[in-house]
C-alpha positions as CSV (number, residue, x, y, z in Angstrom):
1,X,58.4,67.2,68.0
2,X,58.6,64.1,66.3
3,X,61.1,64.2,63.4
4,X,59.2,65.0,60.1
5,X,60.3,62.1,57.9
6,X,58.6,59.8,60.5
7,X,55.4,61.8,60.6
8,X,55.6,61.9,56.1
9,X,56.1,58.8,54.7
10,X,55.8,59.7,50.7
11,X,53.5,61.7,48.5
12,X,50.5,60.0,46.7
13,X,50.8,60.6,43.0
14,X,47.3,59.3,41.8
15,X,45.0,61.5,39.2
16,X,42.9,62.8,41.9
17,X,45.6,63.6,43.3
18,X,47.3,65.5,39.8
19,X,43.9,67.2,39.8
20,X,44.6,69.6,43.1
21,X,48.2,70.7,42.5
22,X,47.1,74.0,40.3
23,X,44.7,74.8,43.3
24,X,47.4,74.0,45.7
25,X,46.3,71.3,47.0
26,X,48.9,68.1,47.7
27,X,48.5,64.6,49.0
28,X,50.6,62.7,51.2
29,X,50.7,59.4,53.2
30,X,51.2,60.0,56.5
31,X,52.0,58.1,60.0
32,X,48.7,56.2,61.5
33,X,49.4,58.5,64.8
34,X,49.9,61.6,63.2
35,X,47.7,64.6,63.7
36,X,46.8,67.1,61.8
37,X,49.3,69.8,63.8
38,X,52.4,67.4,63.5
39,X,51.7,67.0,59.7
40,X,51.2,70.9,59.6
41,X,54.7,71.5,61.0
42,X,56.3,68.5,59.2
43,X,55.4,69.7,55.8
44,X,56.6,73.0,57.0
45,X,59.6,71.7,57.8
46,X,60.4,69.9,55.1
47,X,59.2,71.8,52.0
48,X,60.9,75.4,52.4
49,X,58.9,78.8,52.2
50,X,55.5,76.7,52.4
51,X,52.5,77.8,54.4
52,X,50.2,74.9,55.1
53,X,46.0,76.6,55.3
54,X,44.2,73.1,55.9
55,X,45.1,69.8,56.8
56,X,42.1,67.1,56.2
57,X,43.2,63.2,57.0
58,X,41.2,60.2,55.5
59,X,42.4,56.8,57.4
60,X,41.4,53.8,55.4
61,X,41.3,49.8,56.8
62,X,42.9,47.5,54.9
63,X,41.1,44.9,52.2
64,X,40.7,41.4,53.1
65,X,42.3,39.0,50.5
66,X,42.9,35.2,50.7
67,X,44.9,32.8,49.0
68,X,43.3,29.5,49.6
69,X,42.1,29.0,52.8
70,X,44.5,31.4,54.8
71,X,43.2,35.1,54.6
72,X,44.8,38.9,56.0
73,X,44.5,42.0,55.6
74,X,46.7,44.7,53.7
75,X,48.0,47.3,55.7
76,X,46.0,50.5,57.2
77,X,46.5,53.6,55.0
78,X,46.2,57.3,56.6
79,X,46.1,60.1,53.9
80,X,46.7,64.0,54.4
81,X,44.7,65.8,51.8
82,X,47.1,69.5,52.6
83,X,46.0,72.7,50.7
84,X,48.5,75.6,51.2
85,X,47.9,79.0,51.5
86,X,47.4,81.5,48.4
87,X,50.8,83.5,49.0
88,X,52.2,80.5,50.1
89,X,54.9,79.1,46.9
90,X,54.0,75.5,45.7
91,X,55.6,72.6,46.5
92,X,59.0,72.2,44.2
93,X,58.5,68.2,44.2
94,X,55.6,68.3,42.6
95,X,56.5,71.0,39.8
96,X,55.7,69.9,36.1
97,X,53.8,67.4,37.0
98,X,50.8,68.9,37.0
């Protein structure tokens, strides 16, 4: 197993994202590579005394932007949307945020 920091790079703190944590329902950026098992056992890992129902990713390509005549992209984006079980305990990161 790959070790879970790799696999979770940091949580998204958006309003969406505010919206699910009374439902139990977190967001995270994850690795490109990552799939939905490795992100279910990382977050395990990680957060203590969590069970993990449902994993859903989103991966999103970068925007094109320019300045002047030379153009790029930003960088790729892949997004865990994780809900956790209903006897599962809530995420301590996330508490009194919400």
């Amino acid at each position: 197993m790959k070790n879970p920091h790799d696999v979770i790079l940091r949580p998204v703190l958006t309003e969406k994202g505010y919206d699910g944590i009374e439902e139990k329902r977190y967001v995270f950026e994850v690795a490109i590579s990552a799939n939905k098992t490795e992100i279910k056992q990382a977050l395990e890992s990680v957060f203590e005394g969590i069970k993990v129902e449902k994993v859903n990713t989103v991966r999103t390509l970068g925007k094109m932007k320019r300045q002047g005549r030379t153009q790029g992209r930003t960088p790729e984006v892949k997004k865990a949307y994780v809900k956790l079980a209903e006897d599962s305990k809530p995420i301590a990161f996330f508490e009194g945020m919400a």
